[in-house]
C-alpha positions in Angstrom: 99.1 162.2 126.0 98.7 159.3 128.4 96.0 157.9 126.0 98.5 158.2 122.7 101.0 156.3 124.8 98.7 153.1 125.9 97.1 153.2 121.9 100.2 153.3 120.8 101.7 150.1 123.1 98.6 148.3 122.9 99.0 148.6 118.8 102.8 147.3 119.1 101.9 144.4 120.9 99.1 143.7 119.0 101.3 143.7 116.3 104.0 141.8 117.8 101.9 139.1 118.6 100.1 138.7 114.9 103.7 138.3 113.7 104.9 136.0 115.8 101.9 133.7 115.6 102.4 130.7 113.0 101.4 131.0 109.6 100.2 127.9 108.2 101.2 126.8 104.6 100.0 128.5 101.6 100.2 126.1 98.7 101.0 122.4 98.3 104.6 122.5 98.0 104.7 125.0 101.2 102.7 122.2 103.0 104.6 119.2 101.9 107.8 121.2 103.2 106.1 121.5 106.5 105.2 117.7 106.3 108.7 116.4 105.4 109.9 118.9 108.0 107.7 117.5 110.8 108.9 113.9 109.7 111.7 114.6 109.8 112.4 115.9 113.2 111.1 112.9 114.6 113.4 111.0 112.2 116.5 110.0 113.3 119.4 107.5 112.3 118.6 104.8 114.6 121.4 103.6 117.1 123.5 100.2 116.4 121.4 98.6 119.0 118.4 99.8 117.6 118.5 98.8 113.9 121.4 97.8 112.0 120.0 98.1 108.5 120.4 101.2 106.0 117.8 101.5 103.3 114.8 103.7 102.7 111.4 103.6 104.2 108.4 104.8 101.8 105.3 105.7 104.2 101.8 106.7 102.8 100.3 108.6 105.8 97.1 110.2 107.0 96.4 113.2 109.0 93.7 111.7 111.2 90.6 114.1 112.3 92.4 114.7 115.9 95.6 115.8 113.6 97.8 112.9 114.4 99.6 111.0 111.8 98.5 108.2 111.1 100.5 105.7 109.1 98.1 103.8 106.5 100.6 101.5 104.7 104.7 101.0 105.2 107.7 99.4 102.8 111.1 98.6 103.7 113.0 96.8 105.9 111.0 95.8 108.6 113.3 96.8 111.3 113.1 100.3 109.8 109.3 99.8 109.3 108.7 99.2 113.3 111.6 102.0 113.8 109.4 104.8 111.8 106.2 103.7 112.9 106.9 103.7 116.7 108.5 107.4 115.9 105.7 108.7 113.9 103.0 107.3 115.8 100.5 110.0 117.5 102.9 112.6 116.1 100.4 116.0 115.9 100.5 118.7 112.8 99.8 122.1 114.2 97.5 123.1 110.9 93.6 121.8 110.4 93.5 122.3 107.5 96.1 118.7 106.6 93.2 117.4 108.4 92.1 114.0 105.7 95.1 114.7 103.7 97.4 111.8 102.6 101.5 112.1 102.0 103.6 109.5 101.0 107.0 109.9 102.9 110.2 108.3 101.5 113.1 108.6 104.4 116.4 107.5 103.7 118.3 105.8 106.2 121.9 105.9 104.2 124.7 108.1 105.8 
């Protein structure tokens, strides 16, 4: 009985932690989701002080070998440029697999 007890734990945890564990993306609209998500948590409408322009930002970016983003060429306003750049910078995907994959962002900075 003692046996049956410990299987049966050792299976529920076992369980509980291949669940929990994150599931990369399974097609290319799944991992441009997770992309545009990732961007944009590091995103945010900069402070007066910071920037005072509202516009978009187009980024064509690079997941580097060491899974960083790495930003390969930038348009808008270059106060918004150095903005997303400084943001982005070293900013790690959790996935290998992005790994020499490019994006192309667009992030809008209108309210």
């Amino acid at each position: 009985m003692k046996n049956l007890i410990t299987a049966t734990f050792i299976a529920l945890l076992f369980v509980s932690i291949s669940v929990s564990a994150k599931i990369p993306p399974k097609n290319r609209a799944a991992e441009l989701r997770y992309i545009q998500n990732l961007v944009d948590e590091q995103i945010v409408f900069p402070s007066e002080s910071e920037c005072c322009r509202i516009g978009f930002v187009k980024a064509r970016i690079l997941i580097s070998s060491d899974q960083k983003i790495v930003i390969q060429e930038i348009n808008g306003y270059p106060e918004l440029t150095n903005y997303v750049k400084k943001r982005l910078e070293n900013t790690a995907v959790a996935y290998p697999r992005f790994i020499g994959r490019q994006y192309i962002c667009k992030i809008d900075f209108r309210n």
